[in-house]
N, C-alpha and C positions, 0 to 999 in steps of 0.2 A: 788652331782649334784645340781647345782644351776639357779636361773633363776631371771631377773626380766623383767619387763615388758619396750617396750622402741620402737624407730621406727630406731635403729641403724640396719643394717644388723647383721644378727646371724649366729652367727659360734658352731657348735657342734662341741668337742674335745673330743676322746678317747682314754685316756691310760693310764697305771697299773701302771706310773711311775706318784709320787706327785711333786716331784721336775719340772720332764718335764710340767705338765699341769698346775701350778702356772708361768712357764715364758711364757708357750705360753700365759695363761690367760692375764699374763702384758703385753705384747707385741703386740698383736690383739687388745686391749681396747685403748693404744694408739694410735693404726693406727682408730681408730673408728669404733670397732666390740662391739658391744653383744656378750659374750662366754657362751657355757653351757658344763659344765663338766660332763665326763661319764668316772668309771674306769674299766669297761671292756664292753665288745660286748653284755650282753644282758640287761646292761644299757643304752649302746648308743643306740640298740634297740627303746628300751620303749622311749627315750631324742626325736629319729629323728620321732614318730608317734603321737609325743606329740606337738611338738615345730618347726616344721618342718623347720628345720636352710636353711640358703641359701649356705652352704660352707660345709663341713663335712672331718675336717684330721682325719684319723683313722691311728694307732700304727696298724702293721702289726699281733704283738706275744702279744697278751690279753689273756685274762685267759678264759675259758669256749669257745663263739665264736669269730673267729679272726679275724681279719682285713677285709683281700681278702671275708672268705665267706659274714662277713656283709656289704660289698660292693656288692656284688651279689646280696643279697636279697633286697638293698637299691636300686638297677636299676630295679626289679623285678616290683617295688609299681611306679603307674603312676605320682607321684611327683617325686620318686628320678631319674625316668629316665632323668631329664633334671636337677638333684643337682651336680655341682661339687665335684667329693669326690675325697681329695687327702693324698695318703697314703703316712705312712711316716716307715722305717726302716733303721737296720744299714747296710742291705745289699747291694754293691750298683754295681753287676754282671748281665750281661745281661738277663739272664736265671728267676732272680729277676724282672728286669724292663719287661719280656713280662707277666709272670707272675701276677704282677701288673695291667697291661694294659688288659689282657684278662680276669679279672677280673671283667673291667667297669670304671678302675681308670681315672681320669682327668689328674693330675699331679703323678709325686713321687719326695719326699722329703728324701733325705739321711741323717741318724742321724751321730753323733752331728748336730741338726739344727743352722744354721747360723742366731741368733736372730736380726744381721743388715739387713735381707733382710726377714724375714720371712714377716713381717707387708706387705712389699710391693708388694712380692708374693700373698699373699692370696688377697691383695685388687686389683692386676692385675687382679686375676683367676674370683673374684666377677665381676669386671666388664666385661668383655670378655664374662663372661657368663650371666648378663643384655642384655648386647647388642646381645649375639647371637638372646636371649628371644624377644629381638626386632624384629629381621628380621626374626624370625621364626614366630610372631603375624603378622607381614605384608605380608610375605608369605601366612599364611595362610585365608588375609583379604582376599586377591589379588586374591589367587586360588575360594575362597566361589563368591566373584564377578565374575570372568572367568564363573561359573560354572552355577551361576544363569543369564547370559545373554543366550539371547537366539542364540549366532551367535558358529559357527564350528570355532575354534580357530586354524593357526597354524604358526608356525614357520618353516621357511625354508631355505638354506644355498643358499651360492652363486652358486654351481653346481648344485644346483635344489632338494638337497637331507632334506627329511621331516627329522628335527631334534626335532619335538614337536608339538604335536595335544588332543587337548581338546573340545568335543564336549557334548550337552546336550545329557541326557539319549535318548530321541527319537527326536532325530535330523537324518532325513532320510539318513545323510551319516554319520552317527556313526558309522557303520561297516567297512567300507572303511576306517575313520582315525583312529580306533583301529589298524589296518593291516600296515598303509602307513608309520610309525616311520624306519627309514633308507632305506627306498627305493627313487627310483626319483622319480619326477612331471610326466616325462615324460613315467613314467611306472603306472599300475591299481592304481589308490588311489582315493582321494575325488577331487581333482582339474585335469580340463581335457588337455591334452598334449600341448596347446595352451596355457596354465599360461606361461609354459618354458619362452615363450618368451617375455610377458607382466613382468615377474620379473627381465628378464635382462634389457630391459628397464626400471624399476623404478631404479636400482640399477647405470645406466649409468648415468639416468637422475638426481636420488635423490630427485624426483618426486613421487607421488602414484601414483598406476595405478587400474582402473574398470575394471569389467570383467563378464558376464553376460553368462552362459551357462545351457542346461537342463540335464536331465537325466531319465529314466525309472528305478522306483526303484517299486518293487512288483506292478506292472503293473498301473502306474499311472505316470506322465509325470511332473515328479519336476523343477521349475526353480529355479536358484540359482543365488545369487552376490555376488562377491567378490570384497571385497576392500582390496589393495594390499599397504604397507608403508616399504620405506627401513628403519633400524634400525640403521643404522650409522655404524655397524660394520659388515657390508659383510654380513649379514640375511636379510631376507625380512618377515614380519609379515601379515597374511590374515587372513583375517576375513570371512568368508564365512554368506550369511543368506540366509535363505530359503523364496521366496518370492512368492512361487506356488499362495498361496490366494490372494495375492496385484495382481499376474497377471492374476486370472480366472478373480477378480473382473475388472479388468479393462475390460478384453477381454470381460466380458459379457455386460459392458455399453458400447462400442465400437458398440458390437450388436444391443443393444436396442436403440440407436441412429443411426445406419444403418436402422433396420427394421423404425425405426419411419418416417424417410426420405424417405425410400422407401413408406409408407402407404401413403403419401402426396399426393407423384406421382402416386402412382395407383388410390389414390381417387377422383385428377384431370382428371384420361382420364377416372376414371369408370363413374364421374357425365357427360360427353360427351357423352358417350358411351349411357348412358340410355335417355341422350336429341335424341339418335337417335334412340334407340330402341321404346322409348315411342308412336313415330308417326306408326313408322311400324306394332305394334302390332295394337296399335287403330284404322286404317284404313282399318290392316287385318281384325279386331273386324266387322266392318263397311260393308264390301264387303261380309262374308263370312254370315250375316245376308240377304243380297239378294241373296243366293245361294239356291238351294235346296241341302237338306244334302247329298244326295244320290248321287248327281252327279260328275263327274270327277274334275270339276274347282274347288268344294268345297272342295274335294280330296286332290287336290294338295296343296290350300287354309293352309288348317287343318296343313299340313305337314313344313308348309311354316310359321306355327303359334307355331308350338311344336323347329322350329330350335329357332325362338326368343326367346321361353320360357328360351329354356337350354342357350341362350347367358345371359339373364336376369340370370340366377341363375349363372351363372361363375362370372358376375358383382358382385349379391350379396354377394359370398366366398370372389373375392378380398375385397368390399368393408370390411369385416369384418372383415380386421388388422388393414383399413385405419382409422374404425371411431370408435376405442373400447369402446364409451360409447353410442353409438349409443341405444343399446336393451334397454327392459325395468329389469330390476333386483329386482325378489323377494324373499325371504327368500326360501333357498331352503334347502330339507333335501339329504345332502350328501348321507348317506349311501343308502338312498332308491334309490336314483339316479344311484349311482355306483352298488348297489345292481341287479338294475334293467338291467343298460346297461352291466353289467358283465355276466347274463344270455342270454343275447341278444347274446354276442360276444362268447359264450357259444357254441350256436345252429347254428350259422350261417359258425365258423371256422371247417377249414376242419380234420378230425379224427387224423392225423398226429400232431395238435397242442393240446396242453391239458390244459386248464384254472384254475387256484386255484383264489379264490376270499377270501381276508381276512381282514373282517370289526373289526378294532381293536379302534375304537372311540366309545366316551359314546354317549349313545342314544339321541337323539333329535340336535345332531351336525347340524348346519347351517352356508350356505354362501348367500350372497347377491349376484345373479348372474341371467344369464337369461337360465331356466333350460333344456331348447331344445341346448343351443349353449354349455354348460357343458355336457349334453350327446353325442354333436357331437366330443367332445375335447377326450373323454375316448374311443369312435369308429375309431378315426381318430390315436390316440396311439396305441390300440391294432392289428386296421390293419395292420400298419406298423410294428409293430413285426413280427405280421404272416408274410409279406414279406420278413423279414429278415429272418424268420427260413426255409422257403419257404419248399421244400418236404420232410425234413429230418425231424424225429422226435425231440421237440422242446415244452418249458414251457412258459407260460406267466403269472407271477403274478399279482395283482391287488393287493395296498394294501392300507387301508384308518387309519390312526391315527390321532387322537387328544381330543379335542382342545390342543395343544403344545404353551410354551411361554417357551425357551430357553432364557439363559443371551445374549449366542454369536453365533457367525456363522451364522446369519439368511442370504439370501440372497440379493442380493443390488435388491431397488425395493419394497421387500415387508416392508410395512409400520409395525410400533411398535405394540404389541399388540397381541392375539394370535393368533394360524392360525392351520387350516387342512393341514396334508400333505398326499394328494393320491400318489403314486408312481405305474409305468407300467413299469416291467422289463421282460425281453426275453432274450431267450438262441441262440440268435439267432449269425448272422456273426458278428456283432457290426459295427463298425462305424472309421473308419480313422481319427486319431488325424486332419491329412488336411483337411476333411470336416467338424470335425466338430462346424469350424467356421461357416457355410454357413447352416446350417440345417435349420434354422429360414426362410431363406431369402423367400423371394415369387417366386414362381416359377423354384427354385430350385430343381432337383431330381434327384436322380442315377438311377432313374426304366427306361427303353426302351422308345423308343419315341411311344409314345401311350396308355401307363402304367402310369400313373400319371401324375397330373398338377404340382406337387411343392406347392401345396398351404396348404397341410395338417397342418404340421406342423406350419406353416405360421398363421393359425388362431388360434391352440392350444395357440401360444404366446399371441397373439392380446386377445383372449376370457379371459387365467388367468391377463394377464396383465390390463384389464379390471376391473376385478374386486378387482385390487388394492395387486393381489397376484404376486409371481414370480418363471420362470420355468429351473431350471437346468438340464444337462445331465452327465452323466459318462457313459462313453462303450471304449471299446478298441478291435481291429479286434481280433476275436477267442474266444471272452470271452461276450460275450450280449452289450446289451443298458440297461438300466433307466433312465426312464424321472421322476424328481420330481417336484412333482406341490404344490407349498405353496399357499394357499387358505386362506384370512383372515377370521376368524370367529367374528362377529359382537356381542358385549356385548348386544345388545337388539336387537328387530328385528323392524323394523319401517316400517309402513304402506306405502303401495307404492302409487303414484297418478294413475288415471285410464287414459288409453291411445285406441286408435282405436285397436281394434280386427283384428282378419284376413281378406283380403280383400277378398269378394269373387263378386258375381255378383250382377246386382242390383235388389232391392226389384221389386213383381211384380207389383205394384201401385204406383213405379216411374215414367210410363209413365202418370201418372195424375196430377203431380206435377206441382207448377207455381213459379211463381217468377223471380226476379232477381237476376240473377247472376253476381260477380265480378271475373274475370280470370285472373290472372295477372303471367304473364310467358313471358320470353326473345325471346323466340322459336319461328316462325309464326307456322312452322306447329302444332306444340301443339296444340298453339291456337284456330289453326283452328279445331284439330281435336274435343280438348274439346268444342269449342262454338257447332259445329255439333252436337255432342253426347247429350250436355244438351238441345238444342233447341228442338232435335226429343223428348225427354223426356219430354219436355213442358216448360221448362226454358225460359227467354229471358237472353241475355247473353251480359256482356259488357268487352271486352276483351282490356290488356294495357299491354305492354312491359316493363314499367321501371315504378320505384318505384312512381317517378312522376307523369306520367301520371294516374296515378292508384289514385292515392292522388286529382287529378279533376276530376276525373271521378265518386269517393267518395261524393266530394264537391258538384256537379250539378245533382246527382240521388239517387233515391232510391234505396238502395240495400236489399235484403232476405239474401244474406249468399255472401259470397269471398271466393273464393280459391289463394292463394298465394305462388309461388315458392320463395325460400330463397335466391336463389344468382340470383340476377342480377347487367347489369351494373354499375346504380348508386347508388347499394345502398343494404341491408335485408330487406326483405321481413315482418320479427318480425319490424322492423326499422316503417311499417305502420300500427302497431294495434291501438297506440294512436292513431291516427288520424281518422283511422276508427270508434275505438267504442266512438271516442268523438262527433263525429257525427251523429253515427246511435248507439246506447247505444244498451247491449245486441246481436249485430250482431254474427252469428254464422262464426266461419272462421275456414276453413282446409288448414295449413300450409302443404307443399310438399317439398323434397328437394332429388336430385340423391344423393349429400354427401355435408357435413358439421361435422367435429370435433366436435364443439360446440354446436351441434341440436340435437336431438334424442328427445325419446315418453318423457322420462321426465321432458325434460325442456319445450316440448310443451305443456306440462299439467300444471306443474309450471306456463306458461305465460299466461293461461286461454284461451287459442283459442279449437274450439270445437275437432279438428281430425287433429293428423299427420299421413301421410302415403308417404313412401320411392318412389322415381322413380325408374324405369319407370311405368307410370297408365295405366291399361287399361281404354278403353271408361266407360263399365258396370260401374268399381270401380268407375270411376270419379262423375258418377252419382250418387251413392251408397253412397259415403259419402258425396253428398251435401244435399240428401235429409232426411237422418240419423240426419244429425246437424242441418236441420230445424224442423226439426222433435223434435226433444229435444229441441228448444227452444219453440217451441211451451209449451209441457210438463212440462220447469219448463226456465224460464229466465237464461242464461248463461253469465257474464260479466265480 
């Protein structure tokens, strides 16, 4: 047995004959082999685990083990499965060559070997068997690529019939193209009966073709595309991918730019709506003060003052999708919140529903929100459950996690960084894939006419959307709802600016008050109502329509304090602080607006004016905060 070292292809030879294995040795070294010599099978053995040749002739009848078996155990070992090994004997009978062959043989060589052609044979069989090594590494690039894309692979004949399908491990129609290998298109598999005929068209055309359909797969509503290419030889190649999340994510900005358009328009006729309401209450306010309390007119008065109220507060709900940074937002602690409104929705639901509350977040969890309109968001969730479960017995979870920061999957919407996620799930009917596009919308609802505004949900968006979080659903009819609400939580908590309190009536030593007042509102009856209400309070009062006029009216008088509405004609209302406190340095001013996007208690305090408060005013309030912010500058100068 011999060997030297070398980069020639190696050939192992074994057999008992010296004369034989000296010419094959000449013979292979001229065609350009390396030879290693073995005289019988458990030297060739020991040669092929040593020297691991590319080629292997083995002599059939060797001494100890013979030919065939050490071909057997040489396909056995994971190199010689793919080693040419070609036997050689004098036998040269059929019975011989299967013999051979079922053995693991590549080749047989019938002795006397033909030394004109052996060199050429062996270096065919070498290379034949490179090149298969070839296309078996490309195959197997080829499959590892297939495998780590993420798209349902398949191959399909010109009659429609699956001749090959490759799909990732949890590709939601893995199951389907396990199954669909020689059946049609047009029978159960991963492509739905409608390919049929998108593939006879690309095959006519010689064209690709698209193809976009869904599916309910364990109860979830998958969309898929396919892109469809003829393959030049009567197949068609598809590619299927799963695009369910490219299409909730779109469907939910779709939403979030519906709802936003729609909060425009509501916010346009709620700031109407409260220029009309504003005078009705204040002159109710006015009349119902000359009344005695007892008597019928006042009665009717009273009744006639509680409809305005509840119009006023329908205002307030729309308004609070329209203007979501409207509130003021302070560090608030989640669980105590959900803690708290979860005992609420507790005591108040009826014996048939049954609440579990489960605070799975570390203690001292914080959002920056406004914490009255967060607890209306987790009552307004829960009710609607119980509606869904309605008399049947029925669960509602409550569940709070985090602080969470996830690499992927976060919602579109909510901004980077970590977040709370509350989630309100019910056992209840669930929710129609067709509705539940429209859930959000304003004034939308499946409840009876007199059972619900539509606005519930409508503000839940508006409230997380607010505070910079965002809110998803899954339900399917027969199986519940869940709503999840991602909630950013804030790496610090920062001090909030101070803004007017609740509005209530006026102090009793407002009617002793004096001064000058600046009124500045588009309205006349406003106007008129407020110059009324401050004069009887002891005001004098100078009232102006547009920005303008307010701005000479500044110019030519002394003023105590201004009240200012935000939108007018020519102009904002914030638009005349310069000019006022450049004038009158230190003036106290109460900014007022029915709606503005860009206004709310904290940029009113930001901009130094003493009080904002929302339309529509009553008379009392109007009073109440003009004499409050003179009142404070008296106390300490505000500029």
């Amino acid at each position: 047995m011999t060997s030297k070292e070398s980069n020639l292809p190696r050939v192992l030879v074994a057999d008992d004959e010296p004369t034989t294995r000296i010419l094959i040795r000449a013979t292979l070294e001229r065609a350009g082999f390396e030879v290693i010599e073995a005289v019988d099978g458990d030297r060739a053995w020991e040669a092929f685990q040593t020297h691991l040749p590319d080629v292997v002739l083995l002599d059939v009848r060797m001494p100890g083990v013979d030919g065939l078996t050490l071909c057997r155990r040489i396909r056995d070992t994971h190199r010689g499965a793919t080693v040419p090994v070609v036997v050689m004997t004098d036998r040269d009978d059929n019975e011989a060559l299967e013999e051979a062959f079922e053995s693991g043989a590549t080749d047989f060589l019938g002795k006397p070997l033909s030394w004109r052609l052996l060199g050429h044979r062996v270096r065919h069989i070498h290379r034949a068997n490179l090149a298969l090594k070839r296309v078996a590494e490309s195959e197997r690039r080829y499959r590892a690529l297939v495998e780590a894309l993420p798209d349902l692979l398949l191959r399909v004949a010109a009659d429609g019939t699956y001749l090959d399908a490759v799909a990732p491990e949890r590709f939601p129609l893995a199951e389907e193209a396990a199954r669909c290998v020689g059946r049609r298109v047009d029978d159960e598999g991963p492509l739905p009966p409608e390919a049929a005929g998108v593939m006879a068209q690309c095959l006519a055309s010689g064209e690709t073709g698209h193809l976009e359909f869904q599916r309910e797969i364990r109860s979830r509503r998958h969309v898929f595309e396919a892109r469809l290419a003829p393959s030049g030889t009567g197949e068609v190649l598809v590619a299927v991918r799963d695009v369910t999340h490219e299409a909730e994510l779109e469907h939910q900005m779709a939403v979030a730019q519906k709802l936003q358009a729609l909060g425009v328009l509501a916010g346009g006729i709620a700031h109407e709506l409260n220029n009309l309401l504003q005078p009705i209450l204040g002159y109710a306010d006015l009349v119902a003060g000359s009344l005695a309390p007892d008597s019928r007119p006042r009665r009717n008065l009273d009744k006639l003052i509680q409809a305005a109220e509840r119009a006023r507060d329908l205002v307030a709900r729309v308004l609070s999708f329209s203007r979501p940074r409207a509130r003021r937002r302070v560090p608030v602690d989640l669980a105590a919140l959900v803690h708290e409104a979860g005992e609420l929705v507790s005591a108040t639901l009826p014996a048939n529903v049954h609440v579990s509350l489960h605070l799975e977040s570390d203690p001292g969890l914080r959002v920056l929100a406004d914490p009255s309109t967060l607890h209306q968001v987790v009552m307004n969730l829960c009710t609607n459950a119980a509606h869904a479960i309605g008399e049947r017995e029925g669960r509602i979870e409550i569940r709070l996690e985090g602080p969470l920061d996830p690499d992927g999957g976060r919602p579109p919407g909510l901004r980077p960084g970590p977040f709370a996620l509350l989630s309100v799930k019910d056992t209840g009917s669930g929710i129609p894939p067709e509705l539940q596009a429209r859930v959000f919308e304003p004034f939308f609802t499946t409840k009876p006419p007199g059972q619900g505004t539509g606005l519930g949900l409508a503000v839940v968006h508006a409230v997380v959307t607010a505070c910079g979080g965002a809110v998803t659903l899954q339900s399917s009819p027969g199986t519940g709802t869940e709503f999840r609400l991602y909630l950013p939580t804030p790496t610090h908590t920062p001090g909030v600016a101070p803004c007017a309190g609740p509005l209530g009536t006026a102090p009793e030593h407002a009617a002793h008050a004096s001064g000058t007042v600046l009124f500045l509102d588009d309205e006349e009856t406003i106007r008129e109502l407020a110059a009324e209400a401050l004069e009887e309070a002891g005001f004098q009062v100078l009232t102006a329509a547009t920005v303008e006029e307010a701005r000479r009216i500044a110019r030519e008088n002394r003023l105590d304090a201004a009240v200012l509405d935000q939108t007018l004609p020519d102009g904002r209302g914030t638009a005349l602080l310069p000019d006022l406190w450049a004038s009158h340095p230190g003036l106290p001013v109460i900014l007022c607006t029915g709606f503005d996007p860009d206004l709310g208690p904290e940029k009113a305090a930001e901009l130094g004016v003493s009080a904002f408060a929302w339309k529509p005013l009553r008379s009392a309030e109007i009073v109440r905060l003009v004499h409050e912010a003179m009142r404070s500058r008296e106390d300490g100068p505000n500029g």
